[in-house]
C-alpha positions in Angstrom: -32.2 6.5 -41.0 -29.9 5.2 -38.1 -29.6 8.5 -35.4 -26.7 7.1 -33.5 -24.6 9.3 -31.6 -21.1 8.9 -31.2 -19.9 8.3 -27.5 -16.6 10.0 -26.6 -15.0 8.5 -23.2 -12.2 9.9 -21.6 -10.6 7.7 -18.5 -8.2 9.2 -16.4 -6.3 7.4 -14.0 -3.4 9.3 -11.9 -1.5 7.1 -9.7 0.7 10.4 -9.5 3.5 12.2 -11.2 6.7 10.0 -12.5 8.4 8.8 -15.3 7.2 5.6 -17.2 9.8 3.4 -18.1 9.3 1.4 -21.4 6.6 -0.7 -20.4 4.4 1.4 -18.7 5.5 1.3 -15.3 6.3 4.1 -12.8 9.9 4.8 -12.0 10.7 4.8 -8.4 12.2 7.9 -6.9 13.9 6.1 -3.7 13.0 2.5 -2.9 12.3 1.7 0.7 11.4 -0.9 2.5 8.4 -2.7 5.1 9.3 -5.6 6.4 7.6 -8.4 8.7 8.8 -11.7 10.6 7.9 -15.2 11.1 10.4 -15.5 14.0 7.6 -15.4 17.0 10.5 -15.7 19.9 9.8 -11.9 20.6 6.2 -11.0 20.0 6.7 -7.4 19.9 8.9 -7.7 16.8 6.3 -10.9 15.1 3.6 -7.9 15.8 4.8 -5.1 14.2 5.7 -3.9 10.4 9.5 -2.7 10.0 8.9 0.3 10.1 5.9 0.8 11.7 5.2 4.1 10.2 7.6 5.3 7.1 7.7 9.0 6.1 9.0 8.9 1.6 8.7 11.6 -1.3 6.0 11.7 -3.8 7.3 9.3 -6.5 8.8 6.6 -4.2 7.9 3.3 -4.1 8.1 1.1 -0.9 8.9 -2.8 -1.3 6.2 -4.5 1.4 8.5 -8.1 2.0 5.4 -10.4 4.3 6.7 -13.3 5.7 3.8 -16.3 5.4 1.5 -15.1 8.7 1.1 -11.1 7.5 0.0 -9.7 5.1 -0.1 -5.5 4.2 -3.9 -4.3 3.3 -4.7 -0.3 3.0 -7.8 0.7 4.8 -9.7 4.3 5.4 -8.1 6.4 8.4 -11.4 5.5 10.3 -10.8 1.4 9.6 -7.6 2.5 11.1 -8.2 4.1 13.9 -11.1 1.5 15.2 -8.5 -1.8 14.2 -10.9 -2.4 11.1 -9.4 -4.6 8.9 -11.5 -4.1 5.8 -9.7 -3.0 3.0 -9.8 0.2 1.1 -11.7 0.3 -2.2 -8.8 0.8 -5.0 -5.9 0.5 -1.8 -3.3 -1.9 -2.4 -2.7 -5.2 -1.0 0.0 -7.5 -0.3 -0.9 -10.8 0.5 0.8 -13.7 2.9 4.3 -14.5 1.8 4.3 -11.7 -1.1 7.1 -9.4 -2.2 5.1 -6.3 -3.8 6.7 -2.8 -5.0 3.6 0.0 -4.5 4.6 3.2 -6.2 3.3 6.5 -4.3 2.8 9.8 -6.4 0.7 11.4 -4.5 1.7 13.5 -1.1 -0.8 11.9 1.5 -0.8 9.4 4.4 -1.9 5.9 3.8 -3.0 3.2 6.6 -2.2 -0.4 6.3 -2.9 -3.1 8.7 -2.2 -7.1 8.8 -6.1 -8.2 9.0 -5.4 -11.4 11.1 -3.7 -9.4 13.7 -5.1 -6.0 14.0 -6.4 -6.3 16.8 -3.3 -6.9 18.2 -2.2 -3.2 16.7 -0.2 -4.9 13.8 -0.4 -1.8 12.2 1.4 1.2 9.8 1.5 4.3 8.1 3.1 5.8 5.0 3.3 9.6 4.9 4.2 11.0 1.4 5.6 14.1 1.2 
């Protein structure tokens, strides 16, 4: 006599509270917008995510735009505060030259950095609210 058991899995995955749209995706609340530069003339502007640090409402999404030499990678608070570049397990990540649209449902803050230039304090924030 076979004595198998069944196995009953239950996965939940909450990116946070929206509306799905037909194929699955989250609807954005508001859209906003990081931005970086390839035009080095003014080094203070090549260094720095536009904005720097972004304040949005649980179910908006921000649109990370990276220009070829940055990139946007989500680290811990503590990667953050040391200029650690290593990424966040499960944190999103927008590579060189990528246009990316992260959805935020969750009220938090989340730390970015551009990993070849953190040390130079390329770095941001997103508070959701």
């Amino acid at each position: 006599m076979n004595n198998t058991l069944p196995f009953f899995i239950l996965a939940l995955s909450f990116v946070g509270c929206g509306d799905k749209d037909d194929t699955g995706a989250y609807e954005c609340g508001t859209v906003h917008e990081v931005t970086t530069t390839d035009d080095n003339s003014d080094m203070e502007v090549y260094m720095d995510f536009s904005p720097e640090d972004l304040t949005i409402a649980a179910g908006d999404c921000v649109n990370f735009v990276m220009s070829d030499t940055h990139n946007a990678v989500e680290v811990s608070q503590e990667s953050y505060d040391t200029l650690d570049a290593t990424p966040l397990d499960g944190g999103f990540e927008v590579q060189f030259g990528e246009t990316l649209e992260v959805y935020f449902g969750e009220a938090g803050t989340h730390y970015y950095v551009c990993q070849p230039h953190v040390t130079m304090e390329m770095i941001g924030t997103i508070t959701v609210q």
